[in-house]
DOZASE-601341 format. One record per residue: residue number from 1; chain; y negated, x negated, z negated of N, C-alpha, C, O in turn. Coordinates in steps of 0.02 Angstrom, whole numbers, plus 50000, padded with zeros to 5 digits. Each point is the difference from the previous one (the first is absolute). Last residue first. Layout:
! DOZASE-601341
(NUM,A,(Y,X,Z),(Y,X,Z),(Y,X,Z),(Y,X,Z));
...
//
This chain:
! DOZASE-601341
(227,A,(49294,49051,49582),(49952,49944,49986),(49934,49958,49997),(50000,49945,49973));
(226,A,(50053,50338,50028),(50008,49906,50040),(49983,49967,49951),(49957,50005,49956));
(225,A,(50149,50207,49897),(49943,49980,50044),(50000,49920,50071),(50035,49949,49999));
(224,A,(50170,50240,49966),(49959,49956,49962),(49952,49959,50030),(49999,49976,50057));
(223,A,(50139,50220,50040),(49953,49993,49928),(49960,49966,49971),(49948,50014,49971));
(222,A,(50190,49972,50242),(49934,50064,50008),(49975,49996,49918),(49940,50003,49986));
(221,A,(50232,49840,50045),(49950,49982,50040),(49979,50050,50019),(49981,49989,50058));
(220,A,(50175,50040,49768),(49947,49968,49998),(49964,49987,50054),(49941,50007,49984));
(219,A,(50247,50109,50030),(49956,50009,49977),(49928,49965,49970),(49944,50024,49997));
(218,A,(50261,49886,50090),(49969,50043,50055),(49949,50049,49980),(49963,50022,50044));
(217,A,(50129,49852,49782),(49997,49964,50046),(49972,50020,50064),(49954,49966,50024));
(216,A,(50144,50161,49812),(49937,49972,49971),(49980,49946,50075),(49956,50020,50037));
(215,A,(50248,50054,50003),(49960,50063,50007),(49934,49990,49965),(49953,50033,50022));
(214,A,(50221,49827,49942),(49971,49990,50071),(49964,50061,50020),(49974,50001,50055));
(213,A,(50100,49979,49694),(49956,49946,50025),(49978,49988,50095),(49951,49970,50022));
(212,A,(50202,50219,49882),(49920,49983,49966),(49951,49956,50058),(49960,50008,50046));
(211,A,(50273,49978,50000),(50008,50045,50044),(49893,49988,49977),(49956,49975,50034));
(210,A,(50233,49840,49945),(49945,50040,49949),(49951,50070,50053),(49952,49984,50034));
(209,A,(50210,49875,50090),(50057,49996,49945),(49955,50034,49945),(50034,50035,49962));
(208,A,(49932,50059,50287),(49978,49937,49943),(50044,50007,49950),(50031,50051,49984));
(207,A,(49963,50130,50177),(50052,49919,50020),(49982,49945,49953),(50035,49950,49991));
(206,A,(49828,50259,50042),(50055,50010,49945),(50063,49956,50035),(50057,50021,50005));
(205,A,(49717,49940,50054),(49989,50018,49954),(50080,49999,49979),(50023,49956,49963));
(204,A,(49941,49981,50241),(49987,49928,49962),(49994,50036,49937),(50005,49958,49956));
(203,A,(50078,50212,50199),(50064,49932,49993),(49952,49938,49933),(50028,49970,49954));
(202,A,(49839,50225,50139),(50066,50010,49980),(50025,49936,49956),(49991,49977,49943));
(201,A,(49753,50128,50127),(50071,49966,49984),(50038,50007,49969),(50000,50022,49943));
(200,A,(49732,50028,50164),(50060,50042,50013),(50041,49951,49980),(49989,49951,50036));
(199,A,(49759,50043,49903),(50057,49958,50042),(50068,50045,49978),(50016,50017,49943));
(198,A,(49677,50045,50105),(50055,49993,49948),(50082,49966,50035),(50013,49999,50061));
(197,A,(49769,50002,50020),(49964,50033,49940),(50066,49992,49973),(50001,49973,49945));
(196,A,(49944,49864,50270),(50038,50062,49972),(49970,50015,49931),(49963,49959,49973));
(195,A,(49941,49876,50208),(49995,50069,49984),(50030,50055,49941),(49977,50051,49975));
(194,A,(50041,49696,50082),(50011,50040,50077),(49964,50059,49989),(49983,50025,50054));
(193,A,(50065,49846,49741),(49906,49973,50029),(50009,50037,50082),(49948,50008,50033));
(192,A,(50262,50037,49851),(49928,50036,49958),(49933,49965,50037),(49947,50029,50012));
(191,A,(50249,49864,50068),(50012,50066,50000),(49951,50048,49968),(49985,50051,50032));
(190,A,(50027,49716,49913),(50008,50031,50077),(49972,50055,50029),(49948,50010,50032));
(189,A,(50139,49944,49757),(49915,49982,49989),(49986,50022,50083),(49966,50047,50021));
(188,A,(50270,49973,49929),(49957,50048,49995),(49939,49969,49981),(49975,50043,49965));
(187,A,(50205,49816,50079),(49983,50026,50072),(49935,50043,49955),(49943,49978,50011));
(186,A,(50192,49941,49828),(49960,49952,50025),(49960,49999,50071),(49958,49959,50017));
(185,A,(50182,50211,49844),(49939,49955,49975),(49957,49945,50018),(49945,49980,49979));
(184,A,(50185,50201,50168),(50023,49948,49949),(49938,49998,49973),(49946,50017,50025));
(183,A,(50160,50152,50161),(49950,49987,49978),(50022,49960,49959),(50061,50006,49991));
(182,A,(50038,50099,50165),(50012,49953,50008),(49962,49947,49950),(50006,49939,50000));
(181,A,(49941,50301,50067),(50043,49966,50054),(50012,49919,49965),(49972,49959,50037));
(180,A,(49809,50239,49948),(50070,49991,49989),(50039,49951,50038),(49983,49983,50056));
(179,A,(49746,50139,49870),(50043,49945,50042),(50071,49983,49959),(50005,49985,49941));
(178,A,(49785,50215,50085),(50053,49967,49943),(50043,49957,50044),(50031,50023,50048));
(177,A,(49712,50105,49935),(50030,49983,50046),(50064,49945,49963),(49987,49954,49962));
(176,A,(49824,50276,49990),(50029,49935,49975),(50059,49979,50083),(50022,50034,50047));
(175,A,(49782,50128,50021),(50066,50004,49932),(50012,49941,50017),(49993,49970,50053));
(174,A,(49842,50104,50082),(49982,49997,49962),(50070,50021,49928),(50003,50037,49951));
(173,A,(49956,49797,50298),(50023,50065,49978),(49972,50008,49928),(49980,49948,49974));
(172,A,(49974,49862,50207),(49983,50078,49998),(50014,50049,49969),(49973,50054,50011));
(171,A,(50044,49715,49905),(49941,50020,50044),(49980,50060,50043),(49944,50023,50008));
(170,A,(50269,49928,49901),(49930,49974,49937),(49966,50035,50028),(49994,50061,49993));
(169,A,(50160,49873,50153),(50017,50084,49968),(49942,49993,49940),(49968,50053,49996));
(168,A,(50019,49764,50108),(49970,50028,50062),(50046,50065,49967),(49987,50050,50033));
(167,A,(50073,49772,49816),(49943,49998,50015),(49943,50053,50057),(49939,50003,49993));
(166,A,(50334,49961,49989),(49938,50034,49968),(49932,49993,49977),(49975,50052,49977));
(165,A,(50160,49844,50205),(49977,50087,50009),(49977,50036,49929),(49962,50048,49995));
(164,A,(50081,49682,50033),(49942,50034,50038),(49990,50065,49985),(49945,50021,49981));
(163,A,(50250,49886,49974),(49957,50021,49922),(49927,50013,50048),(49961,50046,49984));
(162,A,(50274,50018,50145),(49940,49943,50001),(49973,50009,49947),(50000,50059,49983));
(161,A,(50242,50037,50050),(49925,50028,49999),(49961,49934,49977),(50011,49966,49949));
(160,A,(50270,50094,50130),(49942,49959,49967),(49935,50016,50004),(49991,50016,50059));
(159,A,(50256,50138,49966),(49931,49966,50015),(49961,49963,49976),(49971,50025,49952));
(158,A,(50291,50018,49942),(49923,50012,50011),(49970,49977,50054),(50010,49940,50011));
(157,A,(50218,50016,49941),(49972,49982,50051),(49951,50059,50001),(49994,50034,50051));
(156,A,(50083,49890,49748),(50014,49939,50059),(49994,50015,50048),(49997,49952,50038));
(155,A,(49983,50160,49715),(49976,50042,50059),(50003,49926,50062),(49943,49992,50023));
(154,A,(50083,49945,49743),(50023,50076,50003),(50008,50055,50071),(50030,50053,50008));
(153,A,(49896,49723,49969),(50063,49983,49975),(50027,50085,50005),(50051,50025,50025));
(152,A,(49748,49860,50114),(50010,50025,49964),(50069,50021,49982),(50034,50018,50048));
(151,A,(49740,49845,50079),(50054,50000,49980),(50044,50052,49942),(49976,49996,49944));
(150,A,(49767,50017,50067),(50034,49937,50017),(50070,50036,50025),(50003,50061,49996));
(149,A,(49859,50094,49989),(49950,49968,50024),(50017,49915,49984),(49960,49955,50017));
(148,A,(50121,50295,50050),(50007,49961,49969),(49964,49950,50015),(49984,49989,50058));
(147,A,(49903,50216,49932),(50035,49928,50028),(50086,50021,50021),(50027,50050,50024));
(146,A,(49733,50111,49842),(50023,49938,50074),(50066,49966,49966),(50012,49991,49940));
(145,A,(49878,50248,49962),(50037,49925,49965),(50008,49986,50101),(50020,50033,50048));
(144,A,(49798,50186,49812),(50047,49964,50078),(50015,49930,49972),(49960,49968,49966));
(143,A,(49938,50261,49918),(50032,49926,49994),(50012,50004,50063),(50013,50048,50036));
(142,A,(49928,50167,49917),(49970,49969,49933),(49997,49922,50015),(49953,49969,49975));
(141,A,(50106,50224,50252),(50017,49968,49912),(49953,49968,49966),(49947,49992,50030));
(140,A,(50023,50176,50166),(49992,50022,49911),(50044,49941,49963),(50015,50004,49941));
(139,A,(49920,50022,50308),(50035,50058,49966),(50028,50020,49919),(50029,50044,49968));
(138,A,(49830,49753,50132),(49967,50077,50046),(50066,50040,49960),(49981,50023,49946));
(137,A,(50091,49781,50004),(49939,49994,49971),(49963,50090,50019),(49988,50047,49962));
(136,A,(50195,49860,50161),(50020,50020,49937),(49940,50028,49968),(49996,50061,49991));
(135,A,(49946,49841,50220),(50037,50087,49991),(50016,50018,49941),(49982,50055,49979));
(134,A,(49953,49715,50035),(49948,50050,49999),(50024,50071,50010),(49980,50047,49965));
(133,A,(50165,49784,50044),(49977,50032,49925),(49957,50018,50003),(49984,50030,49949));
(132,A,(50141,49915,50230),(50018,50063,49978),(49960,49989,49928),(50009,50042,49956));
(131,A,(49931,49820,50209),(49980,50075,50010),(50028,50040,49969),(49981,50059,50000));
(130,A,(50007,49716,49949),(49965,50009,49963),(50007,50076,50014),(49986,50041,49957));
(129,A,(50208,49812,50022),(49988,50046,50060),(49938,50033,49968),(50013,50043,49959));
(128,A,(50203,49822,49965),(49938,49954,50023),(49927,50030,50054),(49970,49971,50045));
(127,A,(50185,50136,49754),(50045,49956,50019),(49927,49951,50030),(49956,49973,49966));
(126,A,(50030,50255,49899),(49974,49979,50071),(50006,49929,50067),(49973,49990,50054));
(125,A,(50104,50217,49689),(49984,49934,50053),(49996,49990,50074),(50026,50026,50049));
(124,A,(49890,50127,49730),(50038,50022,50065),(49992,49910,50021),(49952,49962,50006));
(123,A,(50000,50230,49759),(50007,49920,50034),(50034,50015,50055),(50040,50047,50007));
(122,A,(49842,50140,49824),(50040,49981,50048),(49987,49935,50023),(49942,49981,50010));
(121,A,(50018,50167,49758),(49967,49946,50072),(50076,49997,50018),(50055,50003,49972));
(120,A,(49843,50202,49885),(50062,49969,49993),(49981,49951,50067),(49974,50023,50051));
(119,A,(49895,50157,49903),(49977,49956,49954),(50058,49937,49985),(49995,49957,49957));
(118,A,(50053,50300,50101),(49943,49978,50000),(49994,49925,49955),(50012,49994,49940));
(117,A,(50240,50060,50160),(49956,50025,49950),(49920,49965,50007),(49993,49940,50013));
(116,A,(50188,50060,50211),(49980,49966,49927),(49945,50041,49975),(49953,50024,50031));
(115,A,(50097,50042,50167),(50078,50024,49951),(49986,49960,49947),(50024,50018,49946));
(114,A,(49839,49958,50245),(49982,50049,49983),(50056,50010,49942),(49986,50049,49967));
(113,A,(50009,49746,50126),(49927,50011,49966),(50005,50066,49981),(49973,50010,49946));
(112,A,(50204,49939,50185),(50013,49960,49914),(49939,50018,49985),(50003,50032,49947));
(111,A,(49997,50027,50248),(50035,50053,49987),(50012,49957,49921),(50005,50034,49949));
(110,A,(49881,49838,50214),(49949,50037,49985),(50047,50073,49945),(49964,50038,49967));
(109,A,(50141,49755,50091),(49924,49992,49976),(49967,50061,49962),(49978,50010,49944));
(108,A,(50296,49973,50145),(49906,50008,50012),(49966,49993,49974),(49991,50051,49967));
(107,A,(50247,49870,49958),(49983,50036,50022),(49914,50005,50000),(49958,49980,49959));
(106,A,(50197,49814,50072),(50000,50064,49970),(49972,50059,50031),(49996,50011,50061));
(105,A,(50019,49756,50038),(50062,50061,50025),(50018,50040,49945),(50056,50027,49997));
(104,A,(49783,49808,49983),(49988,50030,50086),(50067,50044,50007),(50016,50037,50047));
(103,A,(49886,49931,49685),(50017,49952,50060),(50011,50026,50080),(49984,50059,50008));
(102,A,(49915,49997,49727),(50020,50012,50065),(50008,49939,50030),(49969,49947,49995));
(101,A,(50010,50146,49713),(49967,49965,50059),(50036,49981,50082),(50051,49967,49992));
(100,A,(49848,50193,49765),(50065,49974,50058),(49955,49965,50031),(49940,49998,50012));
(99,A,(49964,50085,49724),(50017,49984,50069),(50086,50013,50026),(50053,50015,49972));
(98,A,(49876,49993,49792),(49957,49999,50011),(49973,50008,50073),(49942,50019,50007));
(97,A,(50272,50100,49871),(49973,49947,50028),(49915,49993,50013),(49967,50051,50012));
(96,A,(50215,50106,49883),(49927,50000,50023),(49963,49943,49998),(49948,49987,49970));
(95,A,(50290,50077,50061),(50011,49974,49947),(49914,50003,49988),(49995,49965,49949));
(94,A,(50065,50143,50237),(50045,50016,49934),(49989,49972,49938),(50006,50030,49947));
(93,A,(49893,49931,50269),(49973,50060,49969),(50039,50008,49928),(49978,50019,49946));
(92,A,(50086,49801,50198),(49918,49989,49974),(50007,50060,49959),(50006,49992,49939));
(91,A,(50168,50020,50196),(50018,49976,49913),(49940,49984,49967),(49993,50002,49939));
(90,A,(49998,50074,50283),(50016,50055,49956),(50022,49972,49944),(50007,50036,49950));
(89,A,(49912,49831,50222),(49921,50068,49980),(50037,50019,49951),(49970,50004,49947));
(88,A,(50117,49773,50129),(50036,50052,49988),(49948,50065,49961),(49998,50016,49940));
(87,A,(49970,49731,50125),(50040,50050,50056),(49995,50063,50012),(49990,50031,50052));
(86,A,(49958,49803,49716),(50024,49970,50098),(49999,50049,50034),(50035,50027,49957));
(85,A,(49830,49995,49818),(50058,50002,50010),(50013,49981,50090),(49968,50015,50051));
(84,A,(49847,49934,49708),(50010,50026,50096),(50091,50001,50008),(50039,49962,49970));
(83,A,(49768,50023,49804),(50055,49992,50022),(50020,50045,50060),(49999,50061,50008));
(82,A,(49815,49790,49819),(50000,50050,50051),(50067,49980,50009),(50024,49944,49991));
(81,A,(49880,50028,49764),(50000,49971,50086),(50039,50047,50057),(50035,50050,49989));
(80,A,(49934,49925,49749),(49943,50019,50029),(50005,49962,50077),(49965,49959,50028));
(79,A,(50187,50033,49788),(49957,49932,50024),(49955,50041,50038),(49960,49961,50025));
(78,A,(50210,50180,49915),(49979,49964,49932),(49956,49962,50015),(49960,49997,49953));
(77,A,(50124,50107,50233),(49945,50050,49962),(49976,49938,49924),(49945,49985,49979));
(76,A,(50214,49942,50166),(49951,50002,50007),(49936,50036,49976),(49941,49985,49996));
(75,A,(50304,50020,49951),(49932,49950,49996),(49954,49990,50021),(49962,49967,49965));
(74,A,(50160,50244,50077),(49968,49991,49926),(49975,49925,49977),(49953,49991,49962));
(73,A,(50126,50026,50262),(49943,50047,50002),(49955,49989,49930),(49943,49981,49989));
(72,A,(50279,49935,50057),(49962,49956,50005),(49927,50038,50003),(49951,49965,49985));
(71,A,(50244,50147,49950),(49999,49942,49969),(49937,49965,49993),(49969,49985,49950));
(70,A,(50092,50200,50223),(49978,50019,49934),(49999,49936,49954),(49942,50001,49979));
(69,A,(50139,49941,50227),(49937,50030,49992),(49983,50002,49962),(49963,49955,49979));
(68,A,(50248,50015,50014),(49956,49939,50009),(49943,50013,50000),(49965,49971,49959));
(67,A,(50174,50219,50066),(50029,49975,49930),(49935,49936,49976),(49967,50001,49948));
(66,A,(50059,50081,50268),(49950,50061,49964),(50004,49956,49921),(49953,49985,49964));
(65,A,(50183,49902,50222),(49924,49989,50009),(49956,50040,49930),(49954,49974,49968));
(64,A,(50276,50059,50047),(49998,49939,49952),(49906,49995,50033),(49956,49994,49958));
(63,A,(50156,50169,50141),(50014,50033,49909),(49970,49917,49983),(49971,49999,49945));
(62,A,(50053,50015,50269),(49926,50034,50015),(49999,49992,49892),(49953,49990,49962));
(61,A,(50144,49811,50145),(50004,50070,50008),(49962,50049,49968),(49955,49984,49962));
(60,A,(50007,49741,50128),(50009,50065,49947),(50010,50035,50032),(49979,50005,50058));
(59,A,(49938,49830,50082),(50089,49996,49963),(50019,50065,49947),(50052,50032,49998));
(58,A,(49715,49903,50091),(50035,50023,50016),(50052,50004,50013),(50015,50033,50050));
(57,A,(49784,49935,49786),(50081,50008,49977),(50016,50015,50068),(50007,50061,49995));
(56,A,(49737,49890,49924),(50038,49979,50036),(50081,50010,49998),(50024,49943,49994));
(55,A,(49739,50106,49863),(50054,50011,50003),(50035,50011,50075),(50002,50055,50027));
(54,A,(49771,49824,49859),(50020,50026,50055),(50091,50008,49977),(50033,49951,49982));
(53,A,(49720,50011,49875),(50063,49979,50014),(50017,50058,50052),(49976,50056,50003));
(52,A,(49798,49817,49914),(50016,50055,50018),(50089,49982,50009),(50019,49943,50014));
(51,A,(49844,49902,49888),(49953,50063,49981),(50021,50057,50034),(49973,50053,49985));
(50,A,(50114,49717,49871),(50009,50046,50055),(49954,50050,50013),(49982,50034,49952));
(49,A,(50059,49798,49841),(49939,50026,50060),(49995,50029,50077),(49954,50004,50040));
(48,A,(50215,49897,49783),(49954,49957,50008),(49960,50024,50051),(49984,49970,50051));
(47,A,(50139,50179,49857),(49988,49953,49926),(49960,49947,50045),(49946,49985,49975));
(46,A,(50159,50162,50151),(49957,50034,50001),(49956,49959,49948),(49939,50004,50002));
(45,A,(50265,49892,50071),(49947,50016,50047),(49945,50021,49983),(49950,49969,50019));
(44,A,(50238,50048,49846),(49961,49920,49981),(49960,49977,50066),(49971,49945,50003));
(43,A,(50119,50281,49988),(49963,49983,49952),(49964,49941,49992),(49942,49989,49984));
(42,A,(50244,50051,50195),(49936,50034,49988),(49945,49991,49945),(49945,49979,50020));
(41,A,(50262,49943,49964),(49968,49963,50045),(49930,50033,50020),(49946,49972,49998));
(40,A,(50217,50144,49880),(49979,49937,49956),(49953,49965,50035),(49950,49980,49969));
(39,A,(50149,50223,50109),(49947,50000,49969),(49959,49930,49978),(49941,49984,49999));
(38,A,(50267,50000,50134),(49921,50016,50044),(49949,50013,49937),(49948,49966,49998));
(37,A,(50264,50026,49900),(49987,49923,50027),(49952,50017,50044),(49954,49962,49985));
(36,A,(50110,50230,49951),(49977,49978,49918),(49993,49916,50032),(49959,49966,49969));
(35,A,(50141,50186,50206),(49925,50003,49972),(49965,49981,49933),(49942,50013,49984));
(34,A,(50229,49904,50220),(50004,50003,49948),(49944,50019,49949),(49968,49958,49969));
(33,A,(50084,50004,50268),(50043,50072,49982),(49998,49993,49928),(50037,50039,49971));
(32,A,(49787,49821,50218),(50026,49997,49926),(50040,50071,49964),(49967,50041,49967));
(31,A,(49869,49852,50260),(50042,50045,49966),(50039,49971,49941),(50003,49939,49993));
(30,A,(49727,49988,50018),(50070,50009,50020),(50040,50043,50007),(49988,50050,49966));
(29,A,(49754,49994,50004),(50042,50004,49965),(50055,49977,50056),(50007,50033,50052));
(28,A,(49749,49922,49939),(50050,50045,50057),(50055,49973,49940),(49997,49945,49972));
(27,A,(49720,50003,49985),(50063,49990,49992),(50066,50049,50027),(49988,50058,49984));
(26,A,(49751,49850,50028),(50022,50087,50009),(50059,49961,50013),(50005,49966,50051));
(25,A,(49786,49934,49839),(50081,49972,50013),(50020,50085,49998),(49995,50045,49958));
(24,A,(49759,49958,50118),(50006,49962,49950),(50093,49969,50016),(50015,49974,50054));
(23,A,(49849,50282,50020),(49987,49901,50001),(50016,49975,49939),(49990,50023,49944));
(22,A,(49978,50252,50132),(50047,49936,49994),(49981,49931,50031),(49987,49979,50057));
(21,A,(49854,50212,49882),(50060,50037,50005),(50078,49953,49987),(50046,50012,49960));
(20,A,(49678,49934,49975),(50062,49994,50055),(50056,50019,49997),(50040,49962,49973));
(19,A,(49755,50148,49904),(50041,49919,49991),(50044,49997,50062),(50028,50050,50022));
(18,A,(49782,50147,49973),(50031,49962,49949),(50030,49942,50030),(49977,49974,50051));
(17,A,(49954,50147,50151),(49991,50017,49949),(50039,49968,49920),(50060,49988,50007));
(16,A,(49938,49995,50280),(49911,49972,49964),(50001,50051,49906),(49948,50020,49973));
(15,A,(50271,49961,50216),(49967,50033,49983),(49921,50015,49974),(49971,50055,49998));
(14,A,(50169,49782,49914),(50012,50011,50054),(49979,50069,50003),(49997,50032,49947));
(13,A,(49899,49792,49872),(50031,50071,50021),(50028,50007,50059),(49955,49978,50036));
(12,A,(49830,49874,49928),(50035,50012,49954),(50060,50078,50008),(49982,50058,50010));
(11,A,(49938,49787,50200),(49974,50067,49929),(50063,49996,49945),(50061,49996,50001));
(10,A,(49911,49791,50115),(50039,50035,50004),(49953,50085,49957),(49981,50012,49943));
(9,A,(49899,49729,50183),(50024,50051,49923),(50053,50070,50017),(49980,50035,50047));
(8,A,(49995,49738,50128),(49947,50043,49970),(50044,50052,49940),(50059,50015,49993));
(7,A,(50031,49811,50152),(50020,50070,50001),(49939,50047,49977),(49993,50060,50012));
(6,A,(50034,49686,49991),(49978,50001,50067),(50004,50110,50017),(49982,50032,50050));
(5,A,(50174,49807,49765),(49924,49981,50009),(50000,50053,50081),(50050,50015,50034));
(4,A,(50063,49989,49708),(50021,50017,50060),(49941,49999,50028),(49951,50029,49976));
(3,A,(50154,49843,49799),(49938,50040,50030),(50019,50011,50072),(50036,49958,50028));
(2,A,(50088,49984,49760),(50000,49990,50049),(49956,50043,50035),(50007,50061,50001));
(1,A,(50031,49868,49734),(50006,50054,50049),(49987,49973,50070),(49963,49951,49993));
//
């Protein structure tokens, strides 16, 4: 496991209650118009320890997003893991998602907090900008994700975010803090000793030729014991 130095102890819980809401391999679903080929990939995500999955489709139409949803919701339910949907408050609700999650040109903070079901988290990104996640944070989300925080195949002209900043979102805020952008197996020790509680990915999870095994892989360094 990779120890995160200089942050002091996380409450247990975002929020200061039970388990951490999200940390660990918070996996973003590709697009993919093919939902029995997304399920597949999904699974051998959730099989090697995914702990939260993110439904990402914006290419889908609205009949093939709901269709995908429902799919991936019921795996998740099987693995006992959390399931967030991109964008969209109103397919969250439908399929009863565990979450949404925001970006700067969804919708409000504060109007998604009131239209989500009691007890449903909200994620909000915060690209490289600690002020909007303390706002996020003040108006009720659960999560805040930085970056990009290398280079990035899916998103090329992301903002870059210093691994400096999470460490200093650690430090003041009291919800998990999720780093995205570019992430690998071999950048993310990095990336977790910066601060982060959990790693936002795309491309190095479901771009691998063993979808399992690189998702064990990013999983392991919050699980398994140090060396």
């Amino acid at each position: 496991m990779v120890e995160t130095a200089a942050h002091g102890p996380f409450p247990e819980g975002g929020k200061g209650k039970g388990r951490l809401p999200v940390a660990g391999l918070y996996a973003i679903t590709p697009e993919c118009p093919e939902t029995a080929v997304l399920a597949a990939k999904v699974e051998q995500a959730l099989r090697g320890g995914a702990r939260v999955l993110q439904y990402r489709a914006k290419g889908a139409t609205p009949a093939l997003a709901l269709e995908q949803a429902r799919v991936l919701v019921r795996l998740c339910r099987a693995f006992g893991r959390l399931f967030i949907v991109n964008d969209r408050v109103d397919l969250a609700l439908a399929v009863g998602a565990d979450g949404v999650h925001l970006g700067s040109q969804d919708e409000p903070i504060d109007a998604a907090r009131r239209r989500l079901a009691p007890g449903m988290l909200l994620g909000v990104s915060c690209y490289d900008r600690l002020d909007r996640a303390r706002e996020a944070a003040a108006q009720g989300a659960d999560y805040v994700a930085f970056g990009a925080m290398f280079p990035s195949a899916v998103k090329p002209e992301a903002v870059r975010a210093p691994l400096t900043l999470l460490g200093e979102a650690r430090r003041v805020l009291d919800v998990p803090v999720v780093a995205i952008g570019g992430i690998t197996p071999q950048n993310a020790p990095a990336v977790i000793r910066a601060g982060a509680h959990a790693l936002a990915v795309i491309s190095a999870l479901f771009d691998a030729p063993d979808v399992e095994s690189a998702a064990r892989a990013f999983s392991r360094l919050f699980d398994s014991p140090s060396p």
